[in-house]
N, C-alpha and C positions, 0 to 999 in steps of 0.2 A: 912717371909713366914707364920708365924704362925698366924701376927694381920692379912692376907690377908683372905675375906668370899670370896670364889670359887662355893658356891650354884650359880644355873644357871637360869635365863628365858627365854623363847622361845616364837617368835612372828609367826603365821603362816598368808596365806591369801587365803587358798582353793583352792590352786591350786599347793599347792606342795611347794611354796617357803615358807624361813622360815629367821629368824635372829632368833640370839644368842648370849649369853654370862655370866658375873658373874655379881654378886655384886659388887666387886669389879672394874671391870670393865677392865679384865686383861684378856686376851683370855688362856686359858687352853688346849684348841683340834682344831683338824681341823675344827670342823664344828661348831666354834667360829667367826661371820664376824655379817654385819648388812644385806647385800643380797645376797643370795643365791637363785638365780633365776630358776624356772625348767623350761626349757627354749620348752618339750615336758612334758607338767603338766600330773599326779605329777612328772617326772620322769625329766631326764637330768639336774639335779640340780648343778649350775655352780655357784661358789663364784665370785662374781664381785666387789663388795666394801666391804672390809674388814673392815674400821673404820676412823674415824676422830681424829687424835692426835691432844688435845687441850691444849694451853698455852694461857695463861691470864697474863696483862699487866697491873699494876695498879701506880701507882705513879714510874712509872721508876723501879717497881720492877718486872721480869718475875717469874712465877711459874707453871710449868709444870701437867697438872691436869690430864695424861694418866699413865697407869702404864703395863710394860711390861716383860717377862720372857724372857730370855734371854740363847741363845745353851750353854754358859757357867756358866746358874748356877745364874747371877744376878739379880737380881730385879731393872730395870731402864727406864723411872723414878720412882717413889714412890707416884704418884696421889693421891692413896689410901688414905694417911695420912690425906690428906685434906678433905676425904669425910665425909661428916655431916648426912646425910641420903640417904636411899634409899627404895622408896615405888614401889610396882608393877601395885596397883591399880590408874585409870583404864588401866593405860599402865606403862612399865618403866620409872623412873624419879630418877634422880641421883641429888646430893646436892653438891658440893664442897663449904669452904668455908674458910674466915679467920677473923682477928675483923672487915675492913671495907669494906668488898665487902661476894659476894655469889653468883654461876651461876649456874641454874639449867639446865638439859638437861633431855628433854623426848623423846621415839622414838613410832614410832606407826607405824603397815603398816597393811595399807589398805586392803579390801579385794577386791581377783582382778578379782572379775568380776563386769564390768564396765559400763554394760549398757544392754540392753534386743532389742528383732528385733522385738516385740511386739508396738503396737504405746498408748499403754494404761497399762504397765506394772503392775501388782500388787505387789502387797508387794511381794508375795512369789516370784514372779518372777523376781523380783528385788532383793534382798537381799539374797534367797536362789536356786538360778538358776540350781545349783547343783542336787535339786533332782528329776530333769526332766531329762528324757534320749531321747537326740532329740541333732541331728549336731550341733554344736557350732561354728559359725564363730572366727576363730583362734583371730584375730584384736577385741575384744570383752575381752579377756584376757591381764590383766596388773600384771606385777611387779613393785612393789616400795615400799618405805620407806619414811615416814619424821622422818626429826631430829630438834629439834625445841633447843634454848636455850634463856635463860633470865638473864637477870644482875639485880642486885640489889646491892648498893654502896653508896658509899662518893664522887667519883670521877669517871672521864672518863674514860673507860678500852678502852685494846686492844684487842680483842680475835683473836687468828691464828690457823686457823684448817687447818694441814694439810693432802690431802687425801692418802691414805693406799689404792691397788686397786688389784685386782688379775685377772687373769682368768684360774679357775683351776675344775676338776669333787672335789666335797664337801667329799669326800673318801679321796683325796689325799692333800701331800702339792704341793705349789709352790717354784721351785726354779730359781734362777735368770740365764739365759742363752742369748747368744749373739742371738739368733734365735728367744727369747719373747721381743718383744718390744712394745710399747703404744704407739698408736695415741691419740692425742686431736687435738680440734677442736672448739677455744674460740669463744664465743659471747657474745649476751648482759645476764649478770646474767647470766651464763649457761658455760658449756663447755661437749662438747660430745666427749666420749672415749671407743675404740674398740683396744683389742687386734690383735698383727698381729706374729703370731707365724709360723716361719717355712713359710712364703711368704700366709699363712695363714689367712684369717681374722676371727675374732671371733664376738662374742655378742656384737652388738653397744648397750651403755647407755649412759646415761646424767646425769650431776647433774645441779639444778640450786636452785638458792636463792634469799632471798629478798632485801637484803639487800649489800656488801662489795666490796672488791676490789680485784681481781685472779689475783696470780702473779705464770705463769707456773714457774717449780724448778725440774725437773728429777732428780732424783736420788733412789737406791734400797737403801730398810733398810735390810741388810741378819742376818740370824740367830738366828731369831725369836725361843723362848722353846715352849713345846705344854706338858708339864709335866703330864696331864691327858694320852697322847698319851703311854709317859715314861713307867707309870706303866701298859699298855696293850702289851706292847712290837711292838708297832707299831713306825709309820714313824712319829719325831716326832717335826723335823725340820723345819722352812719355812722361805721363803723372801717375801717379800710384795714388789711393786713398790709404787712410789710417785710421779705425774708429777707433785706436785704442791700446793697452799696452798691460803688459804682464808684468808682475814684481815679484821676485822670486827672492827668500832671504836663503842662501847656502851656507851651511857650516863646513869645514872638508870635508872631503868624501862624501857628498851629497848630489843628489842627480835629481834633475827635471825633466820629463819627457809630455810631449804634446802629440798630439794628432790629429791632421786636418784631413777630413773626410765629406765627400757629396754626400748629400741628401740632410735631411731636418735630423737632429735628434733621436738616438732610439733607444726608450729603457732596458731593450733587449742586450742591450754590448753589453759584452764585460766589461768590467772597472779594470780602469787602468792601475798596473804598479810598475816600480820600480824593474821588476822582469820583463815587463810588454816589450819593449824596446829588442832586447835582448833575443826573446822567444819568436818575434819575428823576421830575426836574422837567421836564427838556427834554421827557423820555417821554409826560408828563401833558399839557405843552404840545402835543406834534405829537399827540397823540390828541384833542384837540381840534379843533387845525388841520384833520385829516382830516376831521372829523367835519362844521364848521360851514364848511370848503371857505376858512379865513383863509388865505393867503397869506404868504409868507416876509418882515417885513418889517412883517407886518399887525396883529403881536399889540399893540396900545399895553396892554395892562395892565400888562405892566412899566415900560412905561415913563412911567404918569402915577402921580400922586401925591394922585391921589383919594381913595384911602385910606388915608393917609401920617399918622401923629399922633404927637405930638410931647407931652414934659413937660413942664410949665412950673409949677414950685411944688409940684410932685408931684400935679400934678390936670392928666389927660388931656385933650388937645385936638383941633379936626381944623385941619391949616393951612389949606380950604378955606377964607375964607369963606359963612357960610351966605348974606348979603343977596345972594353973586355969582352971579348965576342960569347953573345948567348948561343946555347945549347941545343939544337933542333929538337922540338918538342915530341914529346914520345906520349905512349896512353898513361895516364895520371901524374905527366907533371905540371908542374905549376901553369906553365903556360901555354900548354896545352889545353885546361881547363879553361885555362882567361880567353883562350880564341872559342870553346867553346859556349860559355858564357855569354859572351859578346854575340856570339850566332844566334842564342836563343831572344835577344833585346826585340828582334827584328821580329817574332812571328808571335803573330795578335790573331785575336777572334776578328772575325767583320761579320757585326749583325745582320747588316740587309741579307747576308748570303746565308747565313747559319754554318757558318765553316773559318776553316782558317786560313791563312794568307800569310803575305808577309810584307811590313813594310820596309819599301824599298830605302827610305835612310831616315837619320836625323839630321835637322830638326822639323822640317818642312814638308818632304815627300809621302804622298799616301803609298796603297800598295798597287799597282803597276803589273799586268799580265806576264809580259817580258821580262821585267827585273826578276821576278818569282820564279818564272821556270827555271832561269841561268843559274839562279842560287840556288834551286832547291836539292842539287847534287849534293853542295856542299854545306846544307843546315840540315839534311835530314838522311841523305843516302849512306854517307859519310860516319856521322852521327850515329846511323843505323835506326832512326826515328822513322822506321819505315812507316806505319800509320801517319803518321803526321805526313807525311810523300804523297802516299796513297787520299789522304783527304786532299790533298790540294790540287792534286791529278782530277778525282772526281769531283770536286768544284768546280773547276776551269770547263771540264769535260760537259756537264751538266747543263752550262752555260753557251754551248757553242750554237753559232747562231749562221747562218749563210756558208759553213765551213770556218767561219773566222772563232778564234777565241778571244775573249774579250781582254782591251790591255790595262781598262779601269773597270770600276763597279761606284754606281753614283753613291753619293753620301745619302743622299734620301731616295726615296722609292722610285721607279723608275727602272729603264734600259740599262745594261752597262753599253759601255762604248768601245768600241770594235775599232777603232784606227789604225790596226799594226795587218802587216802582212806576214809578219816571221813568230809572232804570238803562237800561233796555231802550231807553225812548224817545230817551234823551239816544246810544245805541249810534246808532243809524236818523239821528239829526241828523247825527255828526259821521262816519258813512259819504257823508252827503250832502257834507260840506264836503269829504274827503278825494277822491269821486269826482270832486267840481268842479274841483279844484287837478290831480288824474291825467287824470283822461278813460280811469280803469283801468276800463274794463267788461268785462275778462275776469274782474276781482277782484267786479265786480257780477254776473255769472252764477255765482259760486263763493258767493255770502253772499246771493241773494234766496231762499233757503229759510228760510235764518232770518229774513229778513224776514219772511216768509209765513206762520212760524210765531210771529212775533210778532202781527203782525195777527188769524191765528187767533183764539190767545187771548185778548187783549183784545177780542176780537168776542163768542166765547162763552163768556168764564169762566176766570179763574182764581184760583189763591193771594188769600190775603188780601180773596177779594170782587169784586178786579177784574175787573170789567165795562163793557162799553159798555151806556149805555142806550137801548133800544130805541125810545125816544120822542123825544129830541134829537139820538143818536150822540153825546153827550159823554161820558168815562171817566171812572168813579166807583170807589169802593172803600167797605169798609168794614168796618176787624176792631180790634177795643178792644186797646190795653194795647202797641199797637207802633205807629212812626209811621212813613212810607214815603218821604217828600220829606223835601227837601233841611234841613229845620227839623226834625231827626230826634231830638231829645233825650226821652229816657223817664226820671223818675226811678221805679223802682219799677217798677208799672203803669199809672205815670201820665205821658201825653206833655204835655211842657210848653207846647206849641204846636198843640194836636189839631188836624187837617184831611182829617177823613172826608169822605167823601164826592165833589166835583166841585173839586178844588183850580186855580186860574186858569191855573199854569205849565205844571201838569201836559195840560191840555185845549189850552193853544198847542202844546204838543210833540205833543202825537195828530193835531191839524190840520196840523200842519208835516208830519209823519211821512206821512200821507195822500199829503199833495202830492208829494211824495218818489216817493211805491209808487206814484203815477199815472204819471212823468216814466219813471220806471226800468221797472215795465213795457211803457210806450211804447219805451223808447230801446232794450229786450232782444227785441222784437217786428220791428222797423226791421233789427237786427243777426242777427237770425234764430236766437238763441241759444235759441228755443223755439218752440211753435206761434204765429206770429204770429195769428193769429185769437182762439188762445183769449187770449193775453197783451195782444191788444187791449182783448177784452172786460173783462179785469182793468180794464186802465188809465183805462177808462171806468166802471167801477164805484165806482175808486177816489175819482176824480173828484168822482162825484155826491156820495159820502159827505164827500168834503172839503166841497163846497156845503152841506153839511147841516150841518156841524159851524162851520163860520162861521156859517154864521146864527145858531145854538146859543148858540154865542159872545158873541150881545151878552146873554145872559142876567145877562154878568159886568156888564155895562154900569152902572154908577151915577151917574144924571143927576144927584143933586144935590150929588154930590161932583166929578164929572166925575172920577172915576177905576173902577176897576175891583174887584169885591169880589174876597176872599182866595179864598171858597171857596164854594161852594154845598152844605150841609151834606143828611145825608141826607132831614132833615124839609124838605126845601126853605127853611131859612133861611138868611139872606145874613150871611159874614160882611165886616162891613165897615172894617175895620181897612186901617189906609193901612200895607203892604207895599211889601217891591221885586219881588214876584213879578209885581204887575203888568207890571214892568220888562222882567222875563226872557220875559215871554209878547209886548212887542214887540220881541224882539232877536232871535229867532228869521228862519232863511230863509227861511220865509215864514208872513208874517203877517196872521192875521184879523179885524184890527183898520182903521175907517176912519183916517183921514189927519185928520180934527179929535179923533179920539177918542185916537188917539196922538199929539197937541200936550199936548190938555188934563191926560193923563195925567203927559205928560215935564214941564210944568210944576206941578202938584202935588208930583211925588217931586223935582226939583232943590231947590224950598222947602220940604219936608220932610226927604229924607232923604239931600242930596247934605251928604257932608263933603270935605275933601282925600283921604281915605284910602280912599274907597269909599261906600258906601251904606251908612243903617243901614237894620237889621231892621225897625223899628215906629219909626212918627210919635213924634217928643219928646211931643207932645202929648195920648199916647192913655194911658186910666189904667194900664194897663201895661208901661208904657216903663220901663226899668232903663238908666239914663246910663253905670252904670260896671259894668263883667265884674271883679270881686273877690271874695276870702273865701273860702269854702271849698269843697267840691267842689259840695257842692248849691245854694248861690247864685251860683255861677257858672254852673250848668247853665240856674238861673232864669234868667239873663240871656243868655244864650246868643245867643237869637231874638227878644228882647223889646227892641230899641233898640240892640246892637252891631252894629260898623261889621266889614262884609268889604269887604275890598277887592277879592278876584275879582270884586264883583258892579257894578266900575267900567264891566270889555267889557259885560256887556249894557245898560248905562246909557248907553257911546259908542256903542256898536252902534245903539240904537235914536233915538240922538238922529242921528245920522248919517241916519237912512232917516226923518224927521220934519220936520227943521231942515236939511234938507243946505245952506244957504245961509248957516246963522247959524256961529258959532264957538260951540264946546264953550265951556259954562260950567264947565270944569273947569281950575284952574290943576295941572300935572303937577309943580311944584316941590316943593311936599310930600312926594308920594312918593317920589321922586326921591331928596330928601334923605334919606326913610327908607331907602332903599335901600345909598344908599351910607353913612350916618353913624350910623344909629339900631337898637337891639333886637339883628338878625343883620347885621353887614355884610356884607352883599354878598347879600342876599336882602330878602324879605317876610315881614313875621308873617301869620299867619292872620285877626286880626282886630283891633280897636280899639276904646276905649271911645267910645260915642254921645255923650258930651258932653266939650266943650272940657275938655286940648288932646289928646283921642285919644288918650290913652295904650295903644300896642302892648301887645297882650296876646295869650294865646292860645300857638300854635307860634310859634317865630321864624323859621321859616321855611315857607313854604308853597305847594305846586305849584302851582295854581289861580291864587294871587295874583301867584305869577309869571308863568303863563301868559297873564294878560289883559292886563299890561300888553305882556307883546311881543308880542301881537295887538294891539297899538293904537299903541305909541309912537313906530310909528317913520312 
C-alpha cells in the first residue's frame, strides 16, 4: 500500500465525458474508468469501459502488469512493481518493464466535437465549436478514447488485454445481478457492446483495433475496493463484467492501438493504423495551439520533464526536485501552457442550452452559475478567448429569470434552478471585466436589459426575499432551510453556515454592480444607443444609489476587530466571525471600502486565514473552526465553510492586496501551489480545496475550475 502513487489524471473532451485514474494505475473511486461518456453532454455521465487488464507473455513467462484493490483488503495483482515510469505530458503514458522487454501504454481522448455544418470551417470553428451558441446537431458529438501500446524486447511477446465494462451513472458502483447482462456483437477488428439491464437496453459502444485476435470469455470480476470511496464513507464496492479479451502477438517495435467509442459500428470511420494514435495527439495539440494562439515550435510540454516520474524501489518519484524553486510562468512556457491546458479541461458544451459552460470540477461537479462567472476571468479573459466570455455572458444572460441568473441548468428538459442570490451579481461583475478587456458596447446595448431587469428586481422584490432595503439600499434576503452565497451547504433543512439577511460579499457586489449601471448608462447615452436624456438620467440615479450603498457599507465596519462583520442578520445582529468574505468584498472593481479600512482588514485575514493554498473559510481560532475536511458525507459538509482552505479564494486575496499594498510584495509564496499543481492530488490541475491546518492536505475535487482560474489571473 505504501510503495502504491494514488495521485490521479484526468482526461476530458468538452463535452462532459472524462477518463481517469492513478499513477499507479489502480482505480481508487468510482469515477476511476477510461470512459465515462455524457451521454446528454455535460450531463448523464455513464462509465462504459472501465479498463483493460494487461498480462504480457515473454519466453513462456506470464507477468501480470494491472494492479487492483480488492473488498478484502488485498492488493492483486501487483503491476505496480514493474512500473518503470510514468509522464503526463502530452498525454498519459505508463512504462512497465523488466531486463528484456518494456511496453509502454498511452491513452488520449479526443475532443468530441467532430466536425462543423459550415462547408469552409475555421479554426475556431473547428476546434472550439463550444463558444458559439447556435443548435448543435446531436450526431456531431463523439465520445471515445484510444489506448495505444508498444513493445520493445529481445523476443516475441504476447500481450492479453482483457476488457473490464460497466454500464453504470459515474455517482455510483456497479454490481453484478442476474437482470445486467452484456450483449456483444463480434466483427472484423471490432466488437460492439450494449448493456441490457432489466429487458432494458443501454448505451451501444464499440471497441476496435489494429491489430490481434478476440476471443469472447464472460465472466464478472466481483469485489472490486474503491479505498478513496472508504475514507468518505461512501459506496465503495464494485463488480466490473468481462465478455472477453484481446491477444495481441508483438515482435519489437511493434504497436497496438484500440479505440472505444459510443454508438454501433460505422462503415464510414476510417481504418485504423499504426499513425491513428499518433495523429490524434498532434490533433489535440493544434487545437490547442489554435485556441491559446502557441505557435509552431512553442509547445514545451513535450518537451519538459516536469512531469516525468521515475521508479526507484517500486515507490514513485518526481525527478524534479521539490527544494528547486520553479520559474514564474511567462507566455509560452511550459508551464504556463500546462495551466492553460488545464483551464480549457473545464469548459464543455451543455446541450439543453445550445451554449457553453464550464464544469465547475472533476470528478463529480456539473456546471454551476456561480462557479462559471468567478472563473470566467481567468479561463477566457485572461486567455483572451473573448467569444468564448461573450457566449457564456449571453447564455446566463438569455436565461435570467425573476432578476436571478440561474446557478444550475437541469440535466433533462425543464427550468434551470435559480438558488443563488450573488449569481446574478457576480454575471454584472464579470460583464464589467469582459467589457473592460473588449470596449464591446455593441455586446453592452444587447445585455443592459438584463441588466435592468436585474436591478429591477432586486430594487423591488424577488425569489427567496430578495430585497433592497429601503432605509440603507443594502441587499438583504431572507427564506429558511436554503442558503444562496457562496458557503451554500444544507444538510437536511439546515444550512451549515446560515447567512440571512445583509451578507458583506453579497452587499460589495450590489455596490460594484451599481457603479457598473452608472458608467454603462453613461457610456450607452455618449454612443447614442438610446435616449440619451433619459439614460443620463439613469446614470445619475444609479450613482446616487451607489453613494448610498457605500455609506451603508461601513455598517459592515467592526472597530474593534478592525475587520468586517459576515453578515448583518435580519434582527440587526452582527455576525462577527473573521471570514474571507470580507476579502472578496475588497477585491471587487470597485470598491467601498476606505484605504485604512482595507489595510487593517488584509492584515487580519493574511494572520488568520492566509495558507499556501489559499484562504481558509473561518479564523483557527473561532469555536467553530474544523482543521480538517474528513469522514463521511455529513462531517465533511460540517467542515465545508468552517476553516477549509479554497484556493480560488487566493485572486481575491492578491486582488485586493494589490489595490491596498500596491507598493509591498505579496505575502504569498506561489511555490506551494505550484508544486501542487504540477506534483500533487491531480497532475496537472487544482483540487477544490484543502484542510485548514498543517500540512493542507488536498481534499475535495481534484480538480477544479475556479482554482484554476485565479491562479492564471494572477501568476503570471
Amino acid at each position: 500500500m505504501l510503495d502504491l502513487d494514488t495521485r490521479e489524471w484526468v482526461l476530458t473532451n468538452g463535452l462532459g465525458s472524462f477518463a481517469s485514474g492513478t499513477v499507479s494505475d489502480v482505480r481508487t473511486r468510482t469515477y476511476h474508468g477510461w470512459l465515462f461518456a455524457a451521454t446528454n453532454p455535460p450531463s448523464g455521465r455513464t462509465l462504459l469501459f472501465s479498463h483493460l487488464e494487461a498480462s504480457l507473455e515473454v519466453l513462456g513467462s506470464v507477468v501480470a502488469l494491472g494492479t487492483n484493490f480488492w473488498g478484502n483488503g488485498q492488493i492483486e495483482p501487483t503491476g505496480y512493481e514493474l512500473l518503470r515510469s510514468f509522464d503526463i505530458n502530452p498525454v498519459p503514458k505508463w512504462i512497465w518493464g523488466q531486463d528484456n522487454w518494456q511496453l509502454t501504454r498511452q491513452l488520449v481522448m479526443p475532443y468530441g466535437w467532430e466536425g462543423s455544418s459550415e462547408e469552409n470551417p475555421t479554426p475556431d470553428s473547428r476546434t472550439d465549436a463550444i463558444n458559439r451558441v447556435s443548435p448543435t446537431p446531436y450526431s456531431q458529438f463523439c465520445h471515445r478514447i484510444l489506448i495505444h501500446y508498444r513493445y520493445e524486447g529481445s523476443h516475441t511477446a504476447i500481450l492479453r488485454l482483457r476488457l473490464l465494462i460497466a454500464e453504470r451513472d459515474f455517482h455510483h458502483q456497479q454490481t453484478a445481478s442476474a437482470k445486467l447482462q452484456f450483449s456483444q456483437m463480434l466483427g472484423q477488428q471490432q466488437v460492439c457492446l450494449q448493456a441490457i439491464n432489466s429487458g432494458r437496453f443501454g448505451i451501444p459502444w464499440h471497441l476496435r483495433w489494429t491489430q490481434g485476435n478476440y476471443q469472447p470469455d464472460a465472466v464478472w470480476y466481483w469485489y472490486y475496493g474503491l479505498p478513496e470511496e472508504t475514507k468518505r464513507g461512501l459506496g465503495d464496492k464494485e463488480d466490473l463484467y468481462s465478455p472477453g479479451y484481446l491477444i495481441v502477438t508483438l515482435q519489437p517495435g511493434d504497436a497496438v492501438t484500440l479505440e472505444a467509442r459510443v454508438g454501433f459500428p460505422d462503415s464510414m470511420l476510417s481504418v485504423m493504423t499504426d499513425k491513428t494514435f499518433a495523429e490524434a495527439v498532434e490533433a489535440e495539440q493544434d487545437r490547442l495551439s489554435q485556441i491559446f494562439g502557441w505557435g509552431e515550435g512553442e509547445r514545451g510540454a513535450e518537451e519538459t520533464n516536469q512531469f516525468k516520474i521515475q521508479n526507484s524501489k517500486f515507490k514513485i518519484k518526481e525527478l524534479l526536485p521539490s527544494a528547486s524553486p520553479l520559474p514564474l510562468p511567462n507566455a509560452h512556457s511550459p508551464l504556463w501552457e500546462q495551466l492553460l491546458k488545464a483551464s480549457d479541461q473545464f469548459i464543455v458544451y451543455r446541450a439543453s442550452i445550445a451554449g457553453p459552460t464550464v464544469i465547475a470540477g472533476y470528478h463529480w461537479f456539473n456546471d454551476w452559475g456561480r462557479d462559471t462567472l468567478i472563473a470566467l476571468p481567468g479561463l477566457a479573459l485572461v486567455p483572451q478567448r473573448f467569444d468564448l466570455a461573450k457566449g457564456v455572458l449571453r447564455t446566463f444572460g438569455h436565461y435570467c429569470r425573476y432578476g436571478l441568473i440561474p446557478n444550475a441548468f437541469p440535466d433533462l428538459n425543464g427550468e434551470p434552478i435559480y438558488n443563488s442570490i450573488d449569481a446574478a451579481l457576480w454575471w454584472i461583475e464579470t460583464l464589467g471585466l469582459y467589457l473592460e478587456a473588449t470596449q464591446d458596447w455593441n455586446f453592452l446595448a444587447e445585455q443592459f436589459p438584463v441588466v435592468q431587469q436585474i436591478y429591477k428586481a432586486f430594487v423591488g422584490g424577488t425569489h427567496f426575499n430578495i430585497q433592497v432595503d429601503a432605509t440603507d439600499g443594502l441587499v438583504s434576503w431572507d427564506a429558511r432551510g436554503v442558503a444562496l452565497t457562496w458557503m451554500d451547504v444544507v444538510i437536511g433543512s439546515h444550512p451549515i453556515t446560515p447567512r440571512y439577511g445583509k451578507p458583506v460579499e453579497i452587499n460589495a457586489l450590489w455596490y460594484s454592480a451599481l457603479c457598473w449601471l452608472s458608467q454603462w448608462a453613461e457610456r450607452l447615452s455618449q454612443l447614442e444607443y438610446g435616449s440619451p436624456v433619459r439614460l443620463t438620467k439613469q446614470a445619475q440615479r444609479y450613482a446616487q444609489q451607489a453613494q448610498h450603498v457605500k455609506t451603508s457599507l461601513q455598517k459592515f465596519w467592526n472597530p474593534q476587530l478592525g475587520y468586517l462583520y459576515d453578515t448583518i442578520e435580519p434582527d440587526d445582529r452582527r455576525n462577527f466571525q473573521i471570514r474571507p468574505n470580507a476579502v472578496l468584498a475588497l477585491s471587487l472593481h470597485h470598491c467601498g471600502f476606505s484605504e485604512q479600512q482595507g489595510c487593517q482588514i488584509l492584515d487580519l485575514a493574511t494572520a488568520s486565514l492566509l495558507t499556501p493554498y489559499g484562504l481558509r473559510s473561518l479564523d483557527p481560532g473561532d469555536p467553530e473552526y474544523k482543521g480538517k475536511y474528513q469522514g463521511n458525507q455529513e462531517q465533511r459538509d460540517r467542515a465545508y465553510h468552517q476553516g477549509t482552505v479554497w484556493a480560488w479564494l487566493i485572486g481575491p486575496y492578491i486582488r485586493a492586496w494589490q489595490r491596498f499594498y500596491p507598493q509591498q510584495s505579496l505575502p504569498f509564496d506561489w511555490q506551494p501551489l505550484l508544486d501542487h499543481f504540477l506534483f500533487d492530488a491531480c497532475l496537472g490541475s487544482i483540487s477544490e480545496i484543502f484542510d485548514g491546518d498543517s500540512p493542507h492536505t488536498p481534499r475535495g475535487a481534484i480538480a477544479q475550475a475556479w482554482s484554476v482560474a485565479e491562479v492564471i489571473r494572477h501568476i503570471q
